[in-house]
C-alpha positions in Angstrom: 11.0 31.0 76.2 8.6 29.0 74.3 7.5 32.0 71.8 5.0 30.3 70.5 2.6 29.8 73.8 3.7 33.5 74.6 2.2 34.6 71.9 -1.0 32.9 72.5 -1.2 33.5 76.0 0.3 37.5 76.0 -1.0 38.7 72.6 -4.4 39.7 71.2 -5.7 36.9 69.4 -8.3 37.2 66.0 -8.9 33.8 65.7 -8.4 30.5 67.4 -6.5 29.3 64.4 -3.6 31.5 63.5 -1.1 30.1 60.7 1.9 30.2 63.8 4.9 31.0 61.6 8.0 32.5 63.0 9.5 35.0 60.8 12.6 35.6 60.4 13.0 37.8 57.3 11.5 38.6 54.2 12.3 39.9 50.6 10.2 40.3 47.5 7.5 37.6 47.5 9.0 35.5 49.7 8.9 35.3 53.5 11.5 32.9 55.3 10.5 31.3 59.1 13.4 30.6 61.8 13.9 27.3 60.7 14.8 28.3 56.9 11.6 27.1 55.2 10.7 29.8 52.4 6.9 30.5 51.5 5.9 32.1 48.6 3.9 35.1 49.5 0.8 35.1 47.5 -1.8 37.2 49.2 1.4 40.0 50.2 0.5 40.4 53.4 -4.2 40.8 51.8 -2.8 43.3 49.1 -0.2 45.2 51.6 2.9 44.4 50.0 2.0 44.8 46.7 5.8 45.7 45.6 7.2 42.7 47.7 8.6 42.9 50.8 11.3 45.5 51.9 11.7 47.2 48.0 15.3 48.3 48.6 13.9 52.3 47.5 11.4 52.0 50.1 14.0 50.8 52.8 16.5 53.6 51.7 13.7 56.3 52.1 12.8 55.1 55.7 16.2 55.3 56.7 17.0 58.4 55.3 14.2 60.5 56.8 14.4 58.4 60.1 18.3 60.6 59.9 15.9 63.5 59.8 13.4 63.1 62.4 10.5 61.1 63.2 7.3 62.0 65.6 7.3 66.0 65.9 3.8 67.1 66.2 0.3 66.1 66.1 -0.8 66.5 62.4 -1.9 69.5 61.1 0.4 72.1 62.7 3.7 71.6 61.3 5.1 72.0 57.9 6.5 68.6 57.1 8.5 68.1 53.8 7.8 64.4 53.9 3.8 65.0 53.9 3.7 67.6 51.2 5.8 65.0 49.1 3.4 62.6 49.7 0.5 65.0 48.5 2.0 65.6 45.3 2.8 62.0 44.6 -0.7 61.3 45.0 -1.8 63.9 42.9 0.2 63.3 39.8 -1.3 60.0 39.5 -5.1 61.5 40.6 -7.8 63.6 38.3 -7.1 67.1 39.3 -11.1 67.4 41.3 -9.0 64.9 44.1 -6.6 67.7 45.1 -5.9 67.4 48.5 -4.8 64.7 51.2 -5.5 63.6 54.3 -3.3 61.2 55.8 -4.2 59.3 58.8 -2.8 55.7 60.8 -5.1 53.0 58.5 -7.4 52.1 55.5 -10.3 52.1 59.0 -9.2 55.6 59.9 -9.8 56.6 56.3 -13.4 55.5 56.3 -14.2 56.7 59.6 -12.9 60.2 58.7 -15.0 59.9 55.2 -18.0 58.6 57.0 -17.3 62.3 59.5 -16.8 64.5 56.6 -19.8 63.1 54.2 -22.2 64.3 57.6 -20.6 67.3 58.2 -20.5 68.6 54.3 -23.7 67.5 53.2 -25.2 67.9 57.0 -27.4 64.8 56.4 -27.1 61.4 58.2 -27.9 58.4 55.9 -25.1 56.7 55.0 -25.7 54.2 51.7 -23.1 50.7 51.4 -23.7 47.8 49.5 -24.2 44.0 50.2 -20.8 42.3 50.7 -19.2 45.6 51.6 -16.3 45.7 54.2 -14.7 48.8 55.0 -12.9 47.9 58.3 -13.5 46.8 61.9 -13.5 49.6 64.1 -17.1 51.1 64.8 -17.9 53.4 62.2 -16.7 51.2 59.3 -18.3 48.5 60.8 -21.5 50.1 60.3 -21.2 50.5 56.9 -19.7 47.3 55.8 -22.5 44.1 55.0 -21.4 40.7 57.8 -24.2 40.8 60.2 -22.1 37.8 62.1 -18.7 39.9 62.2 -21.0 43.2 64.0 -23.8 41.2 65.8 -21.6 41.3 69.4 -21.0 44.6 68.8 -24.3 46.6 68.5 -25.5 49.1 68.8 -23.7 49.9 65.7 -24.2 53.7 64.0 -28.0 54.5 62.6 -28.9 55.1 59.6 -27.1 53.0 57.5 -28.7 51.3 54.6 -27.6 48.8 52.2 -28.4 48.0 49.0 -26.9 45.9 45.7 -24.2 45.6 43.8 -25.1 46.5 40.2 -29.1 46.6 40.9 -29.9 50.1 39.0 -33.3 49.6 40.7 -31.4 50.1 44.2 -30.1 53.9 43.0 -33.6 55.2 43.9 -33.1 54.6 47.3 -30.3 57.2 46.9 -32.1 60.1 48.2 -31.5 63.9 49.7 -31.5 62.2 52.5 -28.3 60.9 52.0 -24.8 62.3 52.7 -22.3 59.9 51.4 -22.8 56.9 49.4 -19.5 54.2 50.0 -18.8 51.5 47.8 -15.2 49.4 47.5 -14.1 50.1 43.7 -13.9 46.1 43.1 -15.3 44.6 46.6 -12.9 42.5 48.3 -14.3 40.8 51.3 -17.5 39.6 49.0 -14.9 37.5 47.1 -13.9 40.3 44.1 -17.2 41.2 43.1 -16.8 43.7 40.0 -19.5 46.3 39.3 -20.4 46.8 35.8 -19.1 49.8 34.0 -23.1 51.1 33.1 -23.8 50.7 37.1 -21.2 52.9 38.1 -21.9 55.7 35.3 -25.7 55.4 36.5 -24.0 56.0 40.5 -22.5 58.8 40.0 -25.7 60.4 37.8 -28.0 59.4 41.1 -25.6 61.0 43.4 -25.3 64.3 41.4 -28.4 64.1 41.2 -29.4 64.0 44.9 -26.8 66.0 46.1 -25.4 63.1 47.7 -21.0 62.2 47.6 -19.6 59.6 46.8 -17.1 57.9 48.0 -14.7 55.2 46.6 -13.2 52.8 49.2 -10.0 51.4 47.4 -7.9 50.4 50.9 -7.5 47.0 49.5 -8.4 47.7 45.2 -6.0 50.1 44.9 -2.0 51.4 44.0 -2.4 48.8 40.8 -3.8 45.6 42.5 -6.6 45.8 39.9 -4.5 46.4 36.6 -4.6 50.6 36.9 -3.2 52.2 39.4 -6.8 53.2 41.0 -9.8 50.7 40.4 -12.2 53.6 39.5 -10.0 54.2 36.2 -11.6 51.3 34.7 -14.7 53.2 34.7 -16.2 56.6 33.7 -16.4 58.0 37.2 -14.5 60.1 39.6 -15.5 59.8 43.6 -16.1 63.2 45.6 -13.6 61.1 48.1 -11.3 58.0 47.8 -10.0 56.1 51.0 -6.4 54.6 50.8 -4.3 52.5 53.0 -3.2 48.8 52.8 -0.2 48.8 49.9 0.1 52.8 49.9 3.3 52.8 52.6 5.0 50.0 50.8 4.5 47.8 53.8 4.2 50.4 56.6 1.0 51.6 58.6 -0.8 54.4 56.6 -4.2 55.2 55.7 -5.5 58.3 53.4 -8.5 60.3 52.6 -8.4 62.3 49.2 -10.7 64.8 48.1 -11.4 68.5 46.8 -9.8 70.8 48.9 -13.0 72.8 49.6 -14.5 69.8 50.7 -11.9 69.0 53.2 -11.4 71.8 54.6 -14.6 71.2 56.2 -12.7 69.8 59.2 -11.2 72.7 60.2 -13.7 74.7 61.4 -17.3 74.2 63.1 -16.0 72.3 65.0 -12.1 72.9 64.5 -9.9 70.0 64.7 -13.6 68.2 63.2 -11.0 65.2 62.5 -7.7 64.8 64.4 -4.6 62.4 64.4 -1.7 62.0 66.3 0.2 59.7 64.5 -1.6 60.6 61.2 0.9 61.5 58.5 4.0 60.5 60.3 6.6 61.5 59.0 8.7 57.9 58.6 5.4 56.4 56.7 5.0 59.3 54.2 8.2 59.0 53.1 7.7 54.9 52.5 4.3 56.2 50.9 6.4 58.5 48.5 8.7 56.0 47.5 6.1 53.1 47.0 4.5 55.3 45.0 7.5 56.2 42.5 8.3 52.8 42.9 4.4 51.9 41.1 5.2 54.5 38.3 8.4 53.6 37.5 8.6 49.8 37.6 5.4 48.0 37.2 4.3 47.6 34.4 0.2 47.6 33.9 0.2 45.5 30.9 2.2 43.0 32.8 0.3 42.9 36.0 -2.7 41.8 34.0 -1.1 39.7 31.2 0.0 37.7 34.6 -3.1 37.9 36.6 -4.8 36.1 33.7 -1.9 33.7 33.1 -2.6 32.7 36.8 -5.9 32.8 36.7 -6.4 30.3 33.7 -3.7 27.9 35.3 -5.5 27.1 38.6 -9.1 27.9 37.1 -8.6 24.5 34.6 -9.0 22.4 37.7 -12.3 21.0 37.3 -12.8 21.2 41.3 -12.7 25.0 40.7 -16.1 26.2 40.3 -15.8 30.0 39.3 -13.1 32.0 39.2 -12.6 35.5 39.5 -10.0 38.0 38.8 -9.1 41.5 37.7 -5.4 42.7 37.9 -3.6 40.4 40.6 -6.8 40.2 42.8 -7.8 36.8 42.4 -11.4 34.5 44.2 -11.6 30.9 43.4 -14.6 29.5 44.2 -14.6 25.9 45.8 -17.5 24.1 46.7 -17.5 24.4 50.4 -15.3 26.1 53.3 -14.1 22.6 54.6 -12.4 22.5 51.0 -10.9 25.9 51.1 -9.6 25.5 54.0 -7.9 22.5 53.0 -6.2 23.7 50.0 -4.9 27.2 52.2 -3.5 24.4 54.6 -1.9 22.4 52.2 -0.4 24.9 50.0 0.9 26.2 53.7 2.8 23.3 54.3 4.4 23.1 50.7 5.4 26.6 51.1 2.8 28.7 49.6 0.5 31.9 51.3 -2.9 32.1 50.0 -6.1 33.0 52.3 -9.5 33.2 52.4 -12.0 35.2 52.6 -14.1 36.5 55.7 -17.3 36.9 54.4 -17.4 34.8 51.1 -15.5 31.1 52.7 -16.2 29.1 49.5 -13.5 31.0 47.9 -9.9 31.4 48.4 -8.0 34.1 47.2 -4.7 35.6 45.9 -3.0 38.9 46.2 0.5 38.3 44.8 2.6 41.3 44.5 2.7 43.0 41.4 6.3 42.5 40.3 5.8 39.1 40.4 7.9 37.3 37.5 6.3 34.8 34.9 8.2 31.9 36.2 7.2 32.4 40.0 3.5 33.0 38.6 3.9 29.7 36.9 5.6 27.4 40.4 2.7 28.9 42.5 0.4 28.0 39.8 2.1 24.6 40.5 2.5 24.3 43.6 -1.5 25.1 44.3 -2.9 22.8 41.9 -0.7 20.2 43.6 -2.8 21.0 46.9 -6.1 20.8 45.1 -5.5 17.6 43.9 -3.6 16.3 47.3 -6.2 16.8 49.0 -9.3 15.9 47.0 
């Protein structure tokens, strides 16, 4: 079988242009194809594997509760130890007002369940996102998130959604009683890491206490220490009503996660019951990779290092003079180029000498970097290398 027009011709495609490569395995930061070439994984996986690939506590948890059982129930019915473990490793790295957890399938899931539980809590319907947002792709998150090419074949799209800027104090006062739920990614990915400032975010939450309206903190891709702290929103003086999780919380397996105040959640479970269900949500497999990525993150990264690093990398590539603007918090990581056409030369080029970087859907003149966090100082140092090599290659 030629496997590579099988999957072309048998498997959903995303793009006409996919990279092509055919695993074979993968360990720490480094994924290997069939024929032995090794690539340095510097986007791990767009901030999934964000404590390398297969972390030999995360494999040994998998295949101890798989010994157990897997698929029982829908969620919500049965007592499973694996999702109360889950729970309380959330919430001994949370603020005690984000008490109680919601796991579902994806990061998307998370959203959409947010984007049910803002409505039905506040019973309003305007929903308020921000320029550059992206908060997923199936229909609700679409809604809210900012690329009018990425949802133009796929209106109409959910009403009442407004948008307004990034850091714009002027924009609060279109926060009104009207609105239920104001959504905004900690540090925005998509955009090409766009970092709010820490007066804008204190003046956010004051306008939605204010109003009456929640707040919710989309950290699917900013999140479990991709920005320096183990949640984005610990750089700032401000607490969420709710938080959406997913990407790097399962320690490279499927999970998503909505975490709130217990009074506010409970909200789904009457008028209408079962006001959010999930079959697959908090399986019990994923919550025990979630557990042990998460004791994983408190036990061996180290903060300081994560962002003595991410600057160490940052300055490295940013000294090329093609590099217009660079920028960076934690190991999340937007050079600025000055057009697509050069981007996606460099990604090509550092493909072929064996290193992952990416771009970035709705902000091309950038390429980015994700590495995982236990990167090392030397491997920060070859990539730095290796991708300064492609810049000037292909000048």
């Amino acid at each position: 079988m030629n496997k590579e027009n099988y999957f072309i011709k048998h498997l959903g495609q995303t793009s006409p242009f996919p990279f092509l490569i055919d695993i074979q395995s993968a360990e720490g930061i480094y994924i290997i194809d069939k024929n032995g070439k090794s690539y340095m994984d510097m986007i791990a996986g767009v901030a999934v594997n964000n404590i390398g690939h297969r972390h030999p506590k995360v494999v040994a948890a998998l295949k101890e509760q798989i010994d157990h059982y897997m698929h029982v129930m829908v969620y919500g019915e049965f007592i499973q130890e694996a999702q109360i473990n889950l729970s309380a490793a959330l919430q001994s790295v949370l603020p005690p007002t984000l008490n109680a957890v919601y796991p579902v399938n994806s990061g998307t899931e998370a959203i959409e369940a947010a984007i049910k539980l803002v409505k039905r809590a506040t019973r309003r319907t305007e929903i308020i996102s921000f320029k550059g947002a992206y908060h997923g792709s199936t229909n609700g998150a679409l809604s809210i998130s900012s690329n009018v090419i990425k949802k133009q074949a796929f209106r109409p799209l959910l009403p009442d959604i407004n948008f307004i800027n990034l850091n714009s104090l002027e924009d609060l006062e279109r926060i009104t009683n009207r609105t239920a739920g104001v959504f905004l990614e900690t540090v925005q990915g998509d955009a090409g890491v766009r970092i709010p400032e820490k007066a804008f975010m204190e003046a956010l939450r004051k306008r939605c206490d204010e109003v009456g309206a929640l707040l919710v903190f989309d950290e699917i891709q900013c999140g479990m220490g991709r920005t320096g702290k183990m949640f984005a929103f610990e750089h700032y003086n401000c607490i969420p009503d709710l938080l959406t999780l997913g990407k790097a919380l399962g320690g490279g397996m499927p999970i998503g996660a909505l975490v709130c105040n217990q009074n506010l959640l409970r909200n789904f479970s009457h008028d209408p019951m079962l006001g959010h269900i999930t079959t697959f949500g908090g399986h019990p497999v994923i919550c025990a990779a979630a557990v042990a990525c998460l004791e994983v993150m408190k036990s061996e990264i180290d903060f300081n290092e994560v962002n003595r690093l991410g600057a160490m990398l940052a300055e490295l590539i940013g000294k090329e003079k093609e590099i217009i603007a660079v920028r960076q918090i934690g190991m999340m990581f937007a050079f600025d180029m000055e057009s697509p056409e050069r981007v996606e030369k460099i990604v090509m080029r550092c493909l072929e000498k064996g290193v992952l970087t990416f771009w970035f859907l709705s902000h091309p003149y950038s390429f980015r970097l994700s590495p995982p966090l236990n990167i090392t100082e030397d491997e920060i140092i070859k990539a730095a290398q290796l991708i300064r090599e492609a810049i000037n290659e292909t000048a």
